[in-house]
ROSE-4610 file (N, C-alpha, C; in Angstrom, 1 decimal, always signed):
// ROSE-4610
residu = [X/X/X/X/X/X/X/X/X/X/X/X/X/X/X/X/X/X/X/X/X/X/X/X/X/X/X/X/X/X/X/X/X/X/X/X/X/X/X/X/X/X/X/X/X/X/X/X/X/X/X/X/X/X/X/X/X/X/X/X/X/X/X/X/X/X/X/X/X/X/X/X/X/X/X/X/X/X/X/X/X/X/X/X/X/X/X/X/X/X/X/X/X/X/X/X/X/X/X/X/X/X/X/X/X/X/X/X/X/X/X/X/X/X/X/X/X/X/X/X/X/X/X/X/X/X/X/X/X/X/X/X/X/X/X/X/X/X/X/X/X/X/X/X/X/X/X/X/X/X/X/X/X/X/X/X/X/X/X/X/X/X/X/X/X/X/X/X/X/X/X/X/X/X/X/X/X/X/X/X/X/X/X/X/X/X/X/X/X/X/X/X/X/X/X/X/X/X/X/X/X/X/X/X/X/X/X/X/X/X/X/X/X/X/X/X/X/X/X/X/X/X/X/X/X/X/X/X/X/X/X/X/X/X/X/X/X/X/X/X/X/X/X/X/X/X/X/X/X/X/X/X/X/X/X/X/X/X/X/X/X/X/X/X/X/X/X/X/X/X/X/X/X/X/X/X/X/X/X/X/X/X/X/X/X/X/X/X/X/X/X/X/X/X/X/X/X/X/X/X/X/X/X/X/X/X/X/X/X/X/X/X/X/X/X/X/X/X/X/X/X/X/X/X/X/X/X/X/X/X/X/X/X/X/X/X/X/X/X/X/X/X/X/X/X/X/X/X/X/X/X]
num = [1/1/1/2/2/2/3/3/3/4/4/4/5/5/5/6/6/6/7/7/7/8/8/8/9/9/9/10/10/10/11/11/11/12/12/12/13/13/13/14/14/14/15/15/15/16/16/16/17/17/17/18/18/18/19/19/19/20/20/20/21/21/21/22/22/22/23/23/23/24/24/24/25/25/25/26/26/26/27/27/27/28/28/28/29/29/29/30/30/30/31/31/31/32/32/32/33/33/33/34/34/34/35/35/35/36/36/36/37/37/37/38/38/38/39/39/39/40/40/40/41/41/41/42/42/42/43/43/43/44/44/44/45/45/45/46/46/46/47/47/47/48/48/48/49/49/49/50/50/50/51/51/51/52/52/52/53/53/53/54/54/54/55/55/55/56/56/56/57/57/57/58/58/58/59/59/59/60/60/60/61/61/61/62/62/62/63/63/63/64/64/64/65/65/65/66/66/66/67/67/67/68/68/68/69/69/69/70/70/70/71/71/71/72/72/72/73/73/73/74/74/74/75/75/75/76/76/76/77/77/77/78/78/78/79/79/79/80/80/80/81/81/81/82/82/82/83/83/83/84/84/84/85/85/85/86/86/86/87/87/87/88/88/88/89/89/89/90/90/90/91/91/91/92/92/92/93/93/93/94/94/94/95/95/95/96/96/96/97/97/97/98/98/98/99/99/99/100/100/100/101/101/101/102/102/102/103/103/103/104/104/104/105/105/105/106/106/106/107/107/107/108/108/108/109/109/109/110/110/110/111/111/111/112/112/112/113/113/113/114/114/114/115/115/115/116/116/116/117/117/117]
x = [-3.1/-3.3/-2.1/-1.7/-1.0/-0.6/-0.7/-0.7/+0.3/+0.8/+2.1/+1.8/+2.3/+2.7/+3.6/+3.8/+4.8/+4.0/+5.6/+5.2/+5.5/+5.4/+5.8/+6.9/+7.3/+8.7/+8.5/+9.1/+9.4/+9.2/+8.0/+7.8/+7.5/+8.0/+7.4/+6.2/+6.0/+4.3/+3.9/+3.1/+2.2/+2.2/+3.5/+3.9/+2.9/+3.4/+2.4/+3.3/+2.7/+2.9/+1.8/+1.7/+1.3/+1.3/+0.7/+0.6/+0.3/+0.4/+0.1/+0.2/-0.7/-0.9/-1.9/-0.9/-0.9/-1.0/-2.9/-3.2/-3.1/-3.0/-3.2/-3.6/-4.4/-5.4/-6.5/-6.7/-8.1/-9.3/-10.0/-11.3/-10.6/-10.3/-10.0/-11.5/-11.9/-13.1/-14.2/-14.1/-15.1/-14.7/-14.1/-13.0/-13.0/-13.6/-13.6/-12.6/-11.5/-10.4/-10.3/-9.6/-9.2/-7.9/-7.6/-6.6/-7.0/-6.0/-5.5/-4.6/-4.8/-3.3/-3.2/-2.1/-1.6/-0.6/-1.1/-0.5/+0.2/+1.7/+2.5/+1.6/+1.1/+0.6/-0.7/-1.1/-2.7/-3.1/-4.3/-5.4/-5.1/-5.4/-6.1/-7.3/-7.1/-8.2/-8.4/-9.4/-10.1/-9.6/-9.2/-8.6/-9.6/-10.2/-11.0/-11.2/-12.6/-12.7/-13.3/-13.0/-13.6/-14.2/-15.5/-16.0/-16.1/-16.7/-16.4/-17.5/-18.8/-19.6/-19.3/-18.1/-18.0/-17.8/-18.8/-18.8/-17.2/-17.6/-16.2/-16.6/-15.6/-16.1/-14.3/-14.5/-13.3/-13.7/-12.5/-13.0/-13.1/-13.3/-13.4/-12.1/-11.1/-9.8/-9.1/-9.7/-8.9/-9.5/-10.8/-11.4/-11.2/-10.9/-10.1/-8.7/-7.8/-6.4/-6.1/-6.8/-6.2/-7.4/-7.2/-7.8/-7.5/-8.7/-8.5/-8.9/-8.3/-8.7/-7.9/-9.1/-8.7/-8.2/-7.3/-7.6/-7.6/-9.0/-8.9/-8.2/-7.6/-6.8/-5.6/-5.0/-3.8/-4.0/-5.1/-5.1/-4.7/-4.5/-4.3/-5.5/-5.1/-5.6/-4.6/-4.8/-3.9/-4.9/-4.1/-4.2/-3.4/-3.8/-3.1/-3.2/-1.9/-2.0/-1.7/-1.9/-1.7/-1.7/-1.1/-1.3/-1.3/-0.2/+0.2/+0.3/+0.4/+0.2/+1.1/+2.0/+2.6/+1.9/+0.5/-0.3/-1.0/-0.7/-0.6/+0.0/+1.7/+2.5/+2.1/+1.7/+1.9/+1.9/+2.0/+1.9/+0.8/+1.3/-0.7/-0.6/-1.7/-1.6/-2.7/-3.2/-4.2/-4.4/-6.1/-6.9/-7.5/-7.3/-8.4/-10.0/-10.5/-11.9/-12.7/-14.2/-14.6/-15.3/-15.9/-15.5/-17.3/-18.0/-18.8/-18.9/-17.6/-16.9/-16.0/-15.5/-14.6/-14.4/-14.3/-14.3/-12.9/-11.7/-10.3/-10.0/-9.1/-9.0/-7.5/-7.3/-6.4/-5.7/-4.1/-3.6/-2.0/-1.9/-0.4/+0.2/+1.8/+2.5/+3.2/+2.1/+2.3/+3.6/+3.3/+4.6/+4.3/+5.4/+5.4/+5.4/+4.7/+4.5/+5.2/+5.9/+6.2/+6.7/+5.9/+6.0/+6.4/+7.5/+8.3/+9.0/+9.2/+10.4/+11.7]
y = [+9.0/+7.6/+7.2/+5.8/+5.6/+4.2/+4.2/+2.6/+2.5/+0.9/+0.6/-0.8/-0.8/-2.4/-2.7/-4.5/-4.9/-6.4/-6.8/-8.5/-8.4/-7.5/-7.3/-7.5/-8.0/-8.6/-9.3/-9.8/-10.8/-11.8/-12.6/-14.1/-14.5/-15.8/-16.4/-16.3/-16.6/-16.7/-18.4/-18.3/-19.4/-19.2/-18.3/-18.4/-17.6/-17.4/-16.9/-15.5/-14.6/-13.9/-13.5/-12.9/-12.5/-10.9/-9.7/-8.7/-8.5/-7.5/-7.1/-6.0/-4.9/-3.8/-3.6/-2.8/-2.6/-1.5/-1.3/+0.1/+1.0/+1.9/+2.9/+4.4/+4.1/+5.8/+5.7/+4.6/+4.9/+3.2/+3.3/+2.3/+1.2/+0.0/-0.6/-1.4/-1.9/-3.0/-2.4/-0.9/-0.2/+0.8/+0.0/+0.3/-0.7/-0.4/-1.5/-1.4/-2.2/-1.9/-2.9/-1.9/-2.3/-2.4/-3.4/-3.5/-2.8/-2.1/-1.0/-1.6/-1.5/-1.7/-1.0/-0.7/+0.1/-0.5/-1.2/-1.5/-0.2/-0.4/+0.4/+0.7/+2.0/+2.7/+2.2/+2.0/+2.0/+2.8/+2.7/+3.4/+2.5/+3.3/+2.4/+1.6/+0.5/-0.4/-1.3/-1.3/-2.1/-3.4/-4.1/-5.4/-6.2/-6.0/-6.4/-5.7/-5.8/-5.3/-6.1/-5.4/-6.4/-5.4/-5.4/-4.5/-4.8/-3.7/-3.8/-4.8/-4.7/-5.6/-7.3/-7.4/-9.0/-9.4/-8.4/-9.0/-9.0/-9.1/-9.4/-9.1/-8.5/-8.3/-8.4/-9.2/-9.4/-8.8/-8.3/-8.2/-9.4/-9.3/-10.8/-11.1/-10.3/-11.0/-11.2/-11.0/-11.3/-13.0/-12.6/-14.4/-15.7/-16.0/-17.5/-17.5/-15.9/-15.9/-15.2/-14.4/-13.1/-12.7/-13.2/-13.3/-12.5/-11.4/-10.7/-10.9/-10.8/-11.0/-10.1/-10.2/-9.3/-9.7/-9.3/-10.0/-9.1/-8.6/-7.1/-7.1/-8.0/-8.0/-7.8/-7.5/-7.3/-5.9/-5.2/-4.1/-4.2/-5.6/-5.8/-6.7/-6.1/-6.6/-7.2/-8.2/-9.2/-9.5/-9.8/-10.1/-11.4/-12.1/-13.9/-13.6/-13.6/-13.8/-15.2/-15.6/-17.0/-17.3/-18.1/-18.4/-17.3/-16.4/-15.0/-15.2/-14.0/-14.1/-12.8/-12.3/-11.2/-10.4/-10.0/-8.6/-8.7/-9.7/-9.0/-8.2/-8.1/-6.7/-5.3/-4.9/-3.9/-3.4/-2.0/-1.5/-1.8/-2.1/-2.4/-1.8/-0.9/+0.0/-0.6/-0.2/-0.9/+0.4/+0.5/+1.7/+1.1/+2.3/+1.6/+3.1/+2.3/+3.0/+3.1/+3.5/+3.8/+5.0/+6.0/+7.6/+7.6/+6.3/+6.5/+6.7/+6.1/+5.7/+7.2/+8.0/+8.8/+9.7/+11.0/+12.1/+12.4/+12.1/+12.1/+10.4/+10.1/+9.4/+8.3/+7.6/+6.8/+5.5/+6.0/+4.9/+4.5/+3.5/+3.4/+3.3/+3.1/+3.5/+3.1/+1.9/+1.3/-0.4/-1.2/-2.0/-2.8/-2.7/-3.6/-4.9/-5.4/-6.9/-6.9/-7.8/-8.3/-9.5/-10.2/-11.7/-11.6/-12.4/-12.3/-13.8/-14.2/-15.3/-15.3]
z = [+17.5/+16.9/+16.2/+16.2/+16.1/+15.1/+14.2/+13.1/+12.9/+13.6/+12.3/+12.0/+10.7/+10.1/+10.1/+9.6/+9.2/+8.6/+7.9/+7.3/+6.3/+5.3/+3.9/+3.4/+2.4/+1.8/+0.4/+0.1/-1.5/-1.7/-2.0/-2.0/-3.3/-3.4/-5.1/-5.4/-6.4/-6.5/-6.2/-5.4/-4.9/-3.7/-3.0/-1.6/-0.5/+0.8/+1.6/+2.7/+3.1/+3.9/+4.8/+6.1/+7.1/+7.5/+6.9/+7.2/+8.7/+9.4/+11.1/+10.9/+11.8/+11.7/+13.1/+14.1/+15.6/+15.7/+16.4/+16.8/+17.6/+17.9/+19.4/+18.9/+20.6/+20.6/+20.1/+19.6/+19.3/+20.7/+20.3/+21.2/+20.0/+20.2/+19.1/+18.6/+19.9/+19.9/+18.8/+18.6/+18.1/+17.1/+16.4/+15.3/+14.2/+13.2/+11.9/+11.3/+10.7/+10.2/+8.7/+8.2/+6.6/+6.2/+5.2/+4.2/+2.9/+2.6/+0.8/+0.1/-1.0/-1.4/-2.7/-3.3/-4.5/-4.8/-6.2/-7.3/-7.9/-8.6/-9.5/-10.6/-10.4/-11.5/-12.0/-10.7/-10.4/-8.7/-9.2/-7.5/-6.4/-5.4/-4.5/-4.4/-4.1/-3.7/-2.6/-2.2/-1.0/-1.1/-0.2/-0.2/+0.7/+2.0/+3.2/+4.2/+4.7/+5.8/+6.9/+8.4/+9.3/+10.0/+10.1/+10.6/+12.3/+13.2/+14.6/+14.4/+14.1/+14.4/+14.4/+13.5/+13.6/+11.9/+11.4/+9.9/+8.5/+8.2/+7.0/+5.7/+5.1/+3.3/+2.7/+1.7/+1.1/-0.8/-1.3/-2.6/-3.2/-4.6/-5.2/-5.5/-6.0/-6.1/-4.9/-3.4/-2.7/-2.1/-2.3/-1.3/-2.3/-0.5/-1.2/-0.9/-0.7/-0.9/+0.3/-0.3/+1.0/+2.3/+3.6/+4.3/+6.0/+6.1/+7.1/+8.2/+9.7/+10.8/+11.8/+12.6/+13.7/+15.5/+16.3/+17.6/+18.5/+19.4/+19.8/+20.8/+21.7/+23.1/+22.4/+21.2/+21.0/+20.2/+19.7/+18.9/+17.6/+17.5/+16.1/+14.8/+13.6/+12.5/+12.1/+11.0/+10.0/+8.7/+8.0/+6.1/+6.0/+6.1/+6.0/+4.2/+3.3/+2.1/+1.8/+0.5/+0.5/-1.0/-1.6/-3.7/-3.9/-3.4/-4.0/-5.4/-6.1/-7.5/-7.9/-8.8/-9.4/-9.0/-9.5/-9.6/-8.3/-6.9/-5.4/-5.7/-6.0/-5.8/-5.8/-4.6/-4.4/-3.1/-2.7/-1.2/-0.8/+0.5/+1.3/+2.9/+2.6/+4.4/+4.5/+5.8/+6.8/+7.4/+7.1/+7.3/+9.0/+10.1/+11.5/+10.5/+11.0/+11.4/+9.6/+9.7/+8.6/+8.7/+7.4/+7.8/+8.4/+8.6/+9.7/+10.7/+10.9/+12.6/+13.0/+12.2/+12.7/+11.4/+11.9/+10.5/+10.3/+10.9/+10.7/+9.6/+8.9/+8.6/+9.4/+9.1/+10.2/+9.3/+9.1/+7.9/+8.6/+7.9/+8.6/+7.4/+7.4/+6.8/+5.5/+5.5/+4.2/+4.3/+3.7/+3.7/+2.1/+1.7/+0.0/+0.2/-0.7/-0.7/-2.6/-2.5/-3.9/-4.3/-5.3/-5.5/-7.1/-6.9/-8.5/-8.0/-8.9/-9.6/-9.4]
């Protein structure tokens, strides 16, 4: 299996970025996939998910801003960020599968997002 990202980089705050994170090896169609992110000197936390079924769950500080989708003819997920804010900053990997779906876990490699002045 095989996850990579990209899109990550330095935007002001208000600005916008475009996360992508392109799968292989696994059944994608049947593969719910997630955004993480870690904040400097905090946990991880759930950003959104898009489950295979179709459904969607965003946290609260993300809806409204940060918005996940999927396009399965490409194996890809995306994180449309948007009215970035300082305390977006941080790393954000993109999880494939949930540990319903699969007892190995499945992450890519991480890309920093940071929005400063």
């Amino acid at each position: 299996v095989q996850i990579v990202e990209s899109g990550g980089g330095t935007v002001q705050p208000g600005g916008s970025l475009r996360l992508s994170c392109v799968v292989s090896g696994l059944t994608f169609q049947s593969t719910s996939m997630s955004w993480y992110r870690q904040a400097p000197g905090k946990g991880l936390e759930l950003v959104a998910t898009f489950y295979k079924t179709g459904g969607r769950y965003h946290a609260d500080f993300a809806k409204g801003r940060l918005t996940i989708s999927r396009d399965n003819s490409k194996n890809a997920a995306y994180l449309q960020m948007d009215s970035l804010k300082p305390e977006d900053t941080a790393v954000y990997s993109c999880r494939a599968g949930l540990a319903s779906e699969y007892s190995e876990e499945y992450w890519g490699q991480g890309t920093q997002v940071t929005v400063s002045s």
